[in-house]
PDB file of N, CA, C and O in Angstrom, chain B, residues numbered from 101:
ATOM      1  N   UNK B 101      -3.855  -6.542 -10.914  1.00  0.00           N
ATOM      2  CA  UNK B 101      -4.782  -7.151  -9.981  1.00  0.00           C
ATOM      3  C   UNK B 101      -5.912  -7.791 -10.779  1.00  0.00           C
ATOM      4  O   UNK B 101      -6.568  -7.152 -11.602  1.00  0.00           O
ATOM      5  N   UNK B 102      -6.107  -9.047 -10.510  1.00  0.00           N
ATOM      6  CA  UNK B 102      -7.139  -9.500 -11.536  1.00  0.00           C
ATOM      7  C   UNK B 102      -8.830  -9.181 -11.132  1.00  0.00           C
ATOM      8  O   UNK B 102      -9.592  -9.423 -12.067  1.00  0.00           O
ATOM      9  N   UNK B 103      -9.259  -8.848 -10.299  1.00  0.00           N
ATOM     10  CA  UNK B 103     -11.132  -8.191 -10.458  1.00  0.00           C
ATOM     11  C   UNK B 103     -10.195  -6.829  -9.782  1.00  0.00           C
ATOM     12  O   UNK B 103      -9.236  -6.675  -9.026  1.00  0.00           O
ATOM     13  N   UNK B 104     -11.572  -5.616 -10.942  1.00  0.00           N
ATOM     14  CA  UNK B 104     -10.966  -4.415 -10.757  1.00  0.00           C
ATOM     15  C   UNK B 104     -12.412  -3.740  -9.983  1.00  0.00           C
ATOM     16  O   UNK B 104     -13.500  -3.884 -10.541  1.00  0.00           O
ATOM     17  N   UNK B 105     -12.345  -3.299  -9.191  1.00  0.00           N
ATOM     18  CA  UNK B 105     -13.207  -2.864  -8.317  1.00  0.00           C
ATOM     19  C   UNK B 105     -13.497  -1.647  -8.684  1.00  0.00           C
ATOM     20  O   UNK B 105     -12.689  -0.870  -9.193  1.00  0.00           O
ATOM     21  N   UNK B 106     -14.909  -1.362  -8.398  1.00  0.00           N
ATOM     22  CA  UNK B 106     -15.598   0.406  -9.222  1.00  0.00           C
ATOM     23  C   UNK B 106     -15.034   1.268  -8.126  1.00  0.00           C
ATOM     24  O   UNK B 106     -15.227   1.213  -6.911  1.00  0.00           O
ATOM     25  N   UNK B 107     -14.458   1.895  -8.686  1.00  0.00           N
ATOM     26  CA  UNK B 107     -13.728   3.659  -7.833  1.00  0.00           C
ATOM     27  C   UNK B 107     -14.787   3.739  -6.823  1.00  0.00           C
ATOM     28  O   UNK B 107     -15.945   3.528  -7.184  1.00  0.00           O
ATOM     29  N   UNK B 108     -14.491   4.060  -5.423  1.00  0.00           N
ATOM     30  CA  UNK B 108     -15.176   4.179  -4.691  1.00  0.00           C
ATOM     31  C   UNK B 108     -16.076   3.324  -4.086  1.00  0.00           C
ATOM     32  O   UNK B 108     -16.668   3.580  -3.037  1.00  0.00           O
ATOM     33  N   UNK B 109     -16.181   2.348  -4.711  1.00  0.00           N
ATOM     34  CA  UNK B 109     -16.975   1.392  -4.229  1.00  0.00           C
ATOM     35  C   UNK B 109     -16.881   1.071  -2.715  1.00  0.00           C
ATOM     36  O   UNK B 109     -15.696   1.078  -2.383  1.00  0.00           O
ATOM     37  N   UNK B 110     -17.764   0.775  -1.613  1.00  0.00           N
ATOM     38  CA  UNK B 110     -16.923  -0.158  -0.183  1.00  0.00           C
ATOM     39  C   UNK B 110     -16.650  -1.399  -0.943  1.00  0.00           C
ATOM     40  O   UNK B 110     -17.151  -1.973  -1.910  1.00  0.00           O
ATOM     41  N   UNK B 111     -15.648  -1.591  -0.122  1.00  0.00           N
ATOM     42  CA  UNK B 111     -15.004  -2.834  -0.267  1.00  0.00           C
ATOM     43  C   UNK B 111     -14.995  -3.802   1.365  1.00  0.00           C
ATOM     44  O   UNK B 111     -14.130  -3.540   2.200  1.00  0.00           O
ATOM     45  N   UNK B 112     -15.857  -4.690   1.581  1.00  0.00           N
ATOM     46  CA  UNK B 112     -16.347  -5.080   2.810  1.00  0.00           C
ATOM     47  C   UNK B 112     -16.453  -7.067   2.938  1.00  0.00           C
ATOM     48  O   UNK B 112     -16.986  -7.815   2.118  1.00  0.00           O
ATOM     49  N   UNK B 113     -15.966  -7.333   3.835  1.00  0.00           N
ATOM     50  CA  UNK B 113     -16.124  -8.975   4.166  1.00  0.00           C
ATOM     51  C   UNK B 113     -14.889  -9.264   3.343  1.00  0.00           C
ATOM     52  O   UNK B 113     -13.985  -8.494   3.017  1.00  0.00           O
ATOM     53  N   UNK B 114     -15.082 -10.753   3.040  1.00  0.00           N
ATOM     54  CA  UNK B 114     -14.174 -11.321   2.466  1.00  0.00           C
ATOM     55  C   UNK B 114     -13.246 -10.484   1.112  1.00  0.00           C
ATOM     56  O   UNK B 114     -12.031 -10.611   0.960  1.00  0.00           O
ATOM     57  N   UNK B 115     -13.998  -9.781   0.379  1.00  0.00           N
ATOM     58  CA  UNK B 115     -13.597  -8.855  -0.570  1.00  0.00           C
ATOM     59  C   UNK B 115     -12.046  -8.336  -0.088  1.00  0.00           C
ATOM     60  O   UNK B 115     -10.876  -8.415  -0.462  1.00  0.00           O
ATOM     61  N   UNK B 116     -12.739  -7.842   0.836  1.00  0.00           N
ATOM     62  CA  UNK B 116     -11.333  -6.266   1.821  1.00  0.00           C
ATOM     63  C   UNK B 116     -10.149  -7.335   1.897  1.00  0.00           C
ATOM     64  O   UNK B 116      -9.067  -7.182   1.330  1.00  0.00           O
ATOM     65  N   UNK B 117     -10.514  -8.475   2.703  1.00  0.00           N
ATOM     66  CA  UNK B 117      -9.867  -9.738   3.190  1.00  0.00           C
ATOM     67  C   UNK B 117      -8.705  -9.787   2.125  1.00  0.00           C
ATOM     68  O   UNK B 117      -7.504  -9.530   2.197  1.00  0.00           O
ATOM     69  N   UNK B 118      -9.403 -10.150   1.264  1.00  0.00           N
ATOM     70  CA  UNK B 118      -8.504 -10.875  -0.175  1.00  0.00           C
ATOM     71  C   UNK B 118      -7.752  -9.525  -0.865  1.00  0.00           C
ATOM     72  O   UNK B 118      -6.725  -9.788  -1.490  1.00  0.00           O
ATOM     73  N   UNK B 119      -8.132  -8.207  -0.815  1.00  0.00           N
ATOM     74  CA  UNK B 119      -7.751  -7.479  -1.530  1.00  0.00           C
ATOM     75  C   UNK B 119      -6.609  -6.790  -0.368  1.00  0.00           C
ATOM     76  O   UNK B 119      -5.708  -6.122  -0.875  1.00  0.00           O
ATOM     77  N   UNK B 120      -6.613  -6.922   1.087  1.00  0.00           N
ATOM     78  CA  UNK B 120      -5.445  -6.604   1.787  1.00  0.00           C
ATOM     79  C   UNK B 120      -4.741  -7.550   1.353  1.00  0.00           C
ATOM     80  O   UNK B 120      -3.846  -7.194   0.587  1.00  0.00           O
ATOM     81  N   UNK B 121      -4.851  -9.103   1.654  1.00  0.00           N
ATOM     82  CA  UNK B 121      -3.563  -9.598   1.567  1.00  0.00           C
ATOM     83  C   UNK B 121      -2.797  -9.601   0.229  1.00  0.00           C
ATOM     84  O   UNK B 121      -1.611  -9.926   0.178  1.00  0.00           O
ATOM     85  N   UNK B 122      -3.489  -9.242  -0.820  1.00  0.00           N
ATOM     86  CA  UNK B 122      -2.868  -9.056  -1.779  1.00  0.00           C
ATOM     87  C   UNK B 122      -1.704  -7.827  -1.851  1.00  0.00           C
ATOM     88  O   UNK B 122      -0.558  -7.771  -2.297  1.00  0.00           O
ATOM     89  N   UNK B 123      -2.493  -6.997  -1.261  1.00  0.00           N
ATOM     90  CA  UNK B 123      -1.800  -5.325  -1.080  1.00  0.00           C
ATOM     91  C   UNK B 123      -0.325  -5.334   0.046  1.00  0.00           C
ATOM     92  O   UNK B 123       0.700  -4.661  -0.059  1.00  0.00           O
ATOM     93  N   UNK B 124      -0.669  -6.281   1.025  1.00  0.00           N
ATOM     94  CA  UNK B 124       0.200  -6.735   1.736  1.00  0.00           C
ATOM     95  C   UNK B 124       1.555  -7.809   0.827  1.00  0.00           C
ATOM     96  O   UNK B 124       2.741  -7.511   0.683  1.00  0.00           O
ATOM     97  N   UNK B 125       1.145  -8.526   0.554  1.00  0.00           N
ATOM     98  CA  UNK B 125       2.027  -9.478  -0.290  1.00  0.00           C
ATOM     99  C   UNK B 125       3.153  -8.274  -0.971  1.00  0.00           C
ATOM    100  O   UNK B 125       4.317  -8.032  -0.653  1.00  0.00           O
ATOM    101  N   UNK B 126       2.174  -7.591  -2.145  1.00  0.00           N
ATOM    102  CA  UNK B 126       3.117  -6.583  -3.150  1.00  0.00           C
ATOM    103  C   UNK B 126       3.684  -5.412  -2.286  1.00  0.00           C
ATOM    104  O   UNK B 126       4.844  -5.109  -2.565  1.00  0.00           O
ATOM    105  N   UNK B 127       3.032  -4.631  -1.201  1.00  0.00           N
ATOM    106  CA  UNK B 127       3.699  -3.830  -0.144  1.00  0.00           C
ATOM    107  C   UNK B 127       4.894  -4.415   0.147  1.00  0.00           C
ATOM    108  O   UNK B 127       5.798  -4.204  -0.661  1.00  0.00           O
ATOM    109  N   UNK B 128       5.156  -5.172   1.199  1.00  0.00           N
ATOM    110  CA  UNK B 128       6.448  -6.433   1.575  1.00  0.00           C
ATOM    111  C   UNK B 128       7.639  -6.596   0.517  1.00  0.00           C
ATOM    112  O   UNK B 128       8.866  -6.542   0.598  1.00  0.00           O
ATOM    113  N   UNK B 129       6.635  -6.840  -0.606  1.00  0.00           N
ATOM    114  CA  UNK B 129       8.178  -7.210  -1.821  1.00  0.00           C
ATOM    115  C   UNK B 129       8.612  -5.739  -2.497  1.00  0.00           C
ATOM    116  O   UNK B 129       9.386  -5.578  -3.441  1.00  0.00           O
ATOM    117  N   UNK B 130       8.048  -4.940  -1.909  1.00  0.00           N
ATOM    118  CA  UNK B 130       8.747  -3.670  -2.135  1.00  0.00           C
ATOM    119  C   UNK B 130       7.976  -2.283  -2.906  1.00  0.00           C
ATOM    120  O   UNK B 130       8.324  -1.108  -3.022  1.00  0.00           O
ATOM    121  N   UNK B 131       6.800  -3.031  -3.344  1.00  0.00           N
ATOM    122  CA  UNK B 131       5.849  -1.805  -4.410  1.00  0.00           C
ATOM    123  C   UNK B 131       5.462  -0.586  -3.208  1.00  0.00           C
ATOM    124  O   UNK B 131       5.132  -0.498  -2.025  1.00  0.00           O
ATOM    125  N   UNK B 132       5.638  -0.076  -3.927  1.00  0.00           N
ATOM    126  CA  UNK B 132       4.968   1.293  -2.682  1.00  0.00           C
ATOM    127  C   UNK B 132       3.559   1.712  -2.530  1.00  0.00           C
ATOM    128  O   UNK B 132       2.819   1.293  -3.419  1.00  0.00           O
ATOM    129  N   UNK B 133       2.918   2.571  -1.450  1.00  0.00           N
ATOM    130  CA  UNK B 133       1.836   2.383  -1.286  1.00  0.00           C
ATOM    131  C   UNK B 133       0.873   3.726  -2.680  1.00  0.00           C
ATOM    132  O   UNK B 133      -0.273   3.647  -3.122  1.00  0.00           O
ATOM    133  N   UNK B 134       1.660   4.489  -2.890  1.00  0.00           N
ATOM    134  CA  UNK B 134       1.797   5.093  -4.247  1.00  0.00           C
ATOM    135  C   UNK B 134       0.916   3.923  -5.578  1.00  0.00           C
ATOM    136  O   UNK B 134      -0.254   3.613  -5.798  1.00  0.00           O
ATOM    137  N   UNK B 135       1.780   3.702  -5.976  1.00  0.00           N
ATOM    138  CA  UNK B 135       2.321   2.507  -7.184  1.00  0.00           C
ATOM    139  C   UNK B 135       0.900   1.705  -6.382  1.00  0.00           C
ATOM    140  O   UNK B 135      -0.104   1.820  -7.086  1.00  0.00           O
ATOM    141  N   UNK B 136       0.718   1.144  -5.427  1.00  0.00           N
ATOM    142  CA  UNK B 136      -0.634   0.131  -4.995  1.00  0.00           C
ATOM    143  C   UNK B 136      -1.928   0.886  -5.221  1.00  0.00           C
ATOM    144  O   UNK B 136      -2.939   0.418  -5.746  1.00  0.00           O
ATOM    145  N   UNK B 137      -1.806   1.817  -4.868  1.00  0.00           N
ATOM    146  CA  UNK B 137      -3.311   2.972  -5.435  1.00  0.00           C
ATOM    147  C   UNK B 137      -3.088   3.126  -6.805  1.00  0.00           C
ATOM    148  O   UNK B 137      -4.052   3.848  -7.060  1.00  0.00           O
ATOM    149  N   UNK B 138      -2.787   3.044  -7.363  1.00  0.00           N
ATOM    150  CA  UNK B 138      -2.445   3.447  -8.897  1.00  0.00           C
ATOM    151  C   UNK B 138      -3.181   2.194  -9.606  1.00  0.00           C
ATOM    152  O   UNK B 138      -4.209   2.224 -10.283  1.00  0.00           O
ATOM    153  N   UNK B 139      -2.383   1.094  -9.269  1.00  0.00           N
ATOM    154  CA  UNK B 139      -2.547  -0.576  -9.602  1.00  0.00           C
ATOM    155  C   UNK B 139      -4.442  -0.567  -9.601  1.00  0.00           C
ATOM    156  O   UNK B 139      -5.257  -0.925 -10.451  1.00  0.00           O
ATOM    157  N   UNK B 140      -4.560  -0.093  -8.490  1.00  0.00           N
ATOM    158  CA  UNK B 140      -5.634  -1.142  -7.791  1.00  0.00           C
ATOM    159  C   UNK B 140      -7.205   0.157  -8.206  1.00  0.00           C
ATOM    160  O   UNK B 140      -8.373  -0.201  -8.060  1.00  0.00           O
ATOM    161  N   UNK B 141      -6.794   1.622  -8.718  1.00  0.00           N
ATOM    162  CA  UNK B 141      -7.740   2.691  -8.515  1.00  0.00           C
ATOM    163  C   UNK B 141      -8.064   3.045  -7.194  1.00  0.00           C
ATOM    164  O   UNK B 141      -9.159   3.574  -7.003  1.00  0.00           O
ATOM    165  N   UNK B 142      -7.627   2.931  -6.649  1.00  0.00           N
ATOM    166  CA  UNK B 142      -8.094   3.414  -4.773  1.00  0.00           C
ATOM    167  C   UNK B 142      -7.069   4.372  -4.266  1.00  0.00           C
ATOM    168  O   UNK B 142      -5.866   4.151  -4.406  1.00  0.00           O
ATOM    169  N   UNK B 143      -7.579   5.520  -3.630  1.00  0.00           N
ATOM    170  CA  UNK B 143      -6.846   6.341  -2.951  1.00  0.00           C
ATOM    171  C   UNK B 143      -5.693   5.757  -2.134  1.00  0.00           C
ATOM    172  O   UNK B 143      -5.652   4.661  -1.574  1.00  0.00           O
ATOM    173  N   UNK B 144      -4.498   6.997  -2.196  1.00  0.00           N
ATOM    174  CA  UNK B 144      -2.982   6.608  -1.341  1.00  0.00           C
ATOM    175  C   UNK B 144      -3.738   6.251  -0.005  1.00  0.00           C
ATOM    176  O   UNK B 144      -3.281   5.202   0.448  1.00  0.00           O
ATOM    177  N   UNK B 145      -4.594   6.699   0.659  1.00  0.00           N
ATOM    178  CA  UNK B 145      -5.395   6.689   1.899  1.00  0.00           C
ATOM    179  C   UNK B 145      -6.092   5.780   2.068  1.00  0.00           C
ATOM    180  O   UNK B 145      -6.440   5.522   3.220  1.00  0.00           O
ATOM    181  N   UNK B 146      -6.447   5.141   1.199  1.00  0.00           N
ATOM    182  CA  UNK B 146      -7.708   3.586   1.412  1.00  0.00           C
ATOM    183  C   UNK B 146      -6.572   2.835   1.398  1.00  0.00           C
ATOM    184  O   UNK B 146      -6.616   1.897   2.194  1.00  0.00           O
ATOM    185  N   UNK B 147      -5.410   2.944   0.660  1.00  0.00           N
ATOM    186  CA  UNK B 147      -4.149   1.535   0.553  1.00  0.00           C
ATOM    187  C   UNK B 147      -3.693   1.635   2.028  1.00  0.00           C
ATOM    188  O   UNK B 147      -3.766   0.570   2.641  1.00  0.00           O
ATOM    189  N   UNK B 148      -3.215   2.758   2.752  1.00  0.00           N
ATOM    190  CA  UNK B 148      -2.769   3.030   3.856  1.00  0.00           C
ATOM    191  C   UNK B 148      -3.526   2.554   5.096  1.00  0.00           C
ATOM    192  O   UNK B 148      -3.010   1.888   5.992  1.00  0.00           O
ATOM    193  N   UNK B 149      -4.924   2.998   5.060  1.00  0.00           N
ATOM    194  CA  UNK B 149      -5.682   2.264   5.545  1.00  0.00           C
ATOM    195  C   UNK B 149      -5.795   1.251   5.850  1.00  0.00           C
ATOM    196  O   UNK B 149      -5.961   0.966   7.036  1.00  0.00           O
ATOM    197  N   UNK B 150      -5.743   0.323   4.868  1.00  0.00           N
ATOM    198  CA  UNK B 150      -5.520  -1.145   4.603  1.00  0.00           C
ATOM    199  C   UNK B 150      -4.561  -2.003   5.203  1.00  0.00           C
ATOM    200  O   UNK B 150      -4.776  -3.033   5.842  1.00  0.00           O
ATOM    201  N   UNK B 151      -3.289  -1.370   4.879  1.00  0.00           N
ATOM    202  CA  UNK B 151      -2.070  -1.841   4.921  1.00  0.00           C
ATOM    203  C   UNK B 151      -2.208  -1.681   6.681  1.00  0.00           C
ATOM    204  O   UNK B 151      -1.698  -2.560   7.375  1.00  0.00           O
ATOM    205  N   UNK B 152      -2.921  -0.516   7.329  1.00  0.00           N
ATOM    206  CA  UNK B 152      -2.563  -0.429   8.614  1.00  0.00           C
ATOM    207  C   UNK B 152      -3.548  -1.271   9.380  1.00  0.00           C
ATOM    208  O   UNK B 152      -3.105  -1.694  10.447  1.00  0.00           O
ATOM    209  N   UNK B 153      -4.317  -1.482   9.193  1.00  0.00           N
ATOM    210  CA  UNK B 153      -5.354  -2.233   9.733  1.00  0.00           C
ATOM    211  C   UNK B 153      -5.180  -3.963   9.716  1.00  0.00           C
ATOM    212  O   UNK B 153      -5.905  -4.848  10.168  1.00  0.00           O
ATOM    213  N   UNK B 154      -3.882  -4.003   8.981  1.00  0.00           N
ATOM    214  CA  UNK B 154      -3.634  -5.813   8.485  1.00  0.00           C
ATOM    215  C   UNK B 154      -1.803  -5.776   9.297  1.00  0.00           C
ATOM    216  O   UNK B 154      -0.990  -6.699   9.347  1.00  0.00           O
ATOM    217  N   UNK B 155      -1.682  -4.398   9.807  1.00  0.00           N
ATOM    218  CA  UNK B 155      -0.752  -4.503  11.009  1.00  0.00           C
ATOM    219  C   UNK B 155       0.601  -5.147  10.131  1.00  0.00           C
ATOM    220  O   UNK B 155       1.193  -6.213  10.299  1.00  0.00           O
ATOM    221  N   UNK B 156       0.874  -3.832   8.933  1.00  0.00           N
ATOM    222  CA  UNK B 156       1.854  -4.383   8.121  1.00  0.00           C
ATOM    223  C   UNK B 156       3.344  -3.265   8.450  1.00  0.00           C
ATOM    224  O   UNK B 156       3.032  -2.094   8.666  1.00  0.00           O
ATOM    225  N   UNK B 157       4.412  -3.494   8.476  1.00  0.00           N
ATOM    226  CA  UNK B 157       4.977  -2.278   9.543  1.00  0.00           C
ATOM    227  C   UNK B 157       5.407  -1.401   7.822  1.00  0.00           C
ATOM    228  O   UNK B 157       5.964  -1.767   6.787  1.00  0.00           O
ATOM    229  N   UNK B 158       4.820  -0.216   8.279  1.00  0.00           N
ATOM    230  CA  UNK B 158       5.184   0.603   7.088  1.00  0.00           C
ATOM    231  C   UNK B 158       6.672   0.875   6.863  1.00  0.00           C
ATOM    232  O   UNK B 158       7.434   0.744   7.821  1.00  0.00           O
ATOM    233  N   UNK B 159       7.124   1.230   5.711  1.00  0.00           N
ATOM    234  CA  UNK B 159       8.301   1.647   5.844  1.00  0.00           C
ATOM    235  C   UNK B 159       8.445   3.144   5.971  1.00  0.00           C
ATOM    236  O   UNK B 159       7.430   3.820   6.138  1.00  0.00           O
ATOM    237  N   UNK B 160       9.781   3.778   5.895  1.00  0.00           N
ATOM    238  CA  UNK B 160       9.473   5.254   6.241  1.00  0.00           C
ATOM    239  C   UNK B 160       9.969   5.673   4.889  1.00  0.00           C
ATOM    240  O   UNK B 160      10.504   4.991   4.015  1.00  0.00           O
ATOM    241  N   UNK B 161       9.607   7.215   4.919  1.00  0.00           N
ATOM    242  CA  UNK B 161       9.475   7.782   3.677  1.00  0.00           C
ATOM    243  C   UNK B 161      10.772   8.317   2.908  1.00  0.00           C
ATOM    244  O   UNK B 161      11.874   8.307   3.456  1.00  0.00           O
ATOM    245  N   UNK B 162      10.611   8.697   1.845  1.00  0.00           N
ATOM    246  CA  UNK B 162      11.927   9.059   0.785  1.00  0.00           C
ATOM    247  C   UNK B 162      12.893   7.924   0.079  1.00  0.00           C
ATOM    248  O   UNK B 162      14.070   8.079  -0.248  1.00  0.00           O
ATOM    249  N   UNK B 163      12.211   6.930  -0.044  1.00  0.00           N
ATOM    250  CA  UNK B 163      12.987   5.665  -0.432  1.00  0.00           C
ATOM    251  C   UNK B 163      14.496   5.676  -0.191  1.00  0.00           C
ATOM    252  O   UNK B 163      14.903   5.736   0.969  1.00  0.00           O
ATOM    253  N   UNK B 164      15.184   5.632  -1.013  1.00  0.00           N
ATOM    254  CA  UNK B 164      16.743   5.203  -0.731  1.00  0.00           C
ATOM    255  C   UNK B 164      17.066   6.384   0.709  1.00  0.00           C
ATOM    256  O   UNK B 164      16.569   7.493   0.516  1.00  0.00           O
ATOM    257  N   UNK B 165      17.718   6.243   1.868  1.00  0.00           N
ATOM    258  CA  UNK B 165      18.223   6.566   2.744  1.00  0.00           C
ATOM    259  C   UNK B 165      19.728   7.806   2.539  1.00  0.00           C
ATOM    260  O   UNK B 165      20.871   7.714   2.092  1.00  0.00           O
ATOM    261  N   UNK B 166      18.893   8.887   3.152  1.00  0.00           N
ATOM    262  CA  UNK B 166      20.775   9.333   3.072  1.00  0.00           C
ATOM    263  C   UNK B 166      21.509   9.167   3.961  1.00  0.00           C
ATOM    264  O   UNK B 166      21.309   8.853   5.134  1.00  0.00           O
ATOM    265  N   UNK B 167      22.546   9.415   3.312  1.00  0.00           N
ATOM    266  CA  UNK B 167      23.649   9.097   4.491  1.00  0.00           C
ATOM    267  C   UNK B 167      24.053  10.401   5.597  1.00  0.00           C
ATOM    268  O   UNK B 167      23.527  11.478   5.319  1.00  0.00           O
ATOM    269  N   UNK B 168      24.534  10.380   6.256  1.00  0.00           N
ATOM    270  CA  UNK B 168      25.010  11.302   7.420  1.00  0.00           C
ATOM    271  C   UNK B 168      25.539  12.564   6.559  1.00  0.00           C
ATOM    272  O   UNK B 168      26.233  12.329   5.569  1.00  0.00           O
ATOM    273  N   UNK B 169      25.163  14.186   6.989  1.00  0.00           N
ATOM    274  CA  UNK B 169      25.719  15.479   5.988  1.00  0.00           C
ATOM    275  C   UNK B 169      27.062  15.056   6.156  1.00  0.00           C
ATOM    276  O   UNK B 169      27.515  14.293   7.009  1.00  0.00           O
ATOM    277  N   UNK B 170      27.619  15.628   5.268  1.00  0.00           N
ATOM    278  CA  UNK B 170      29.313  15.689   5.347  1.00  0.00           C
ATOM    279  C   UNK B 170      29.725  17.053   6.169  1.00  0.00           C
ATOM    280  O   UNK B 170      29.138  18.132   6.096  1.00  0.00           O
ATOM    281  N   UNK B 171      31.325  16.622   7.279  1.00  0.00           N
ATOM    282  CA  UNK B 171      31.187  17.584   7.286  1.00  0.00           C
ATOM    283  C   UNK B 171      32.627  18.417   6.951  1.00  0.00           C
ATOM    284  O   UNK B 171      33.666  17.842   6.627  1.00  0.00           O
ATOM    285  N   UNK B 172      32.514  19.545   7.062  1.00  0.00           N
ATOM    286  CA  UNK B 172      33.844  20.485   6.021  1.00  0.00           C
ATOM    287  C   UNK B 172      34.942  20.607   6.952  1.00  0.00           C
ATOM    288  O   UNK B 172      35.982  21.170   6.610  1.00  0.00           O
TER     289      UNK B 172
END
């Protein structure tokens, strides 16, 4: 992410603006919301935040999907 924002800082107005759609963009192409707090220094909870407030449809959890138990 190119400007790195002080831990904790608010992040408010145009700032938030530019720093969701960014979070949105890399969310979409697949980075997780993990991996986006990491990137960016901001809690799994401020990315989530974010991501929900810019009405981005989350995906659900445990990445790859299992398949149906087998049965015997």
């Amino acid at each position: 992410m190119a400007e790195s924002v002080k831990k904790g800082a608010r992040i408010t107005g145009t700032d938030r603006s530019k720093l969701a759609g960014e979070l949105k963009k890399k969310y979409t192409s697949g980075s997780s919301i993990r991996a986006l707090a990491e990137e960016t220094g901001r809690s799994y909870g401020f990315v989530h935040r974010i991501l929900t407030e810019n009405e981005v449809q989350l995906r659900g959890r445990g990445g790859a999907t299992r398949g149906k138990a087998k049965q015997h």
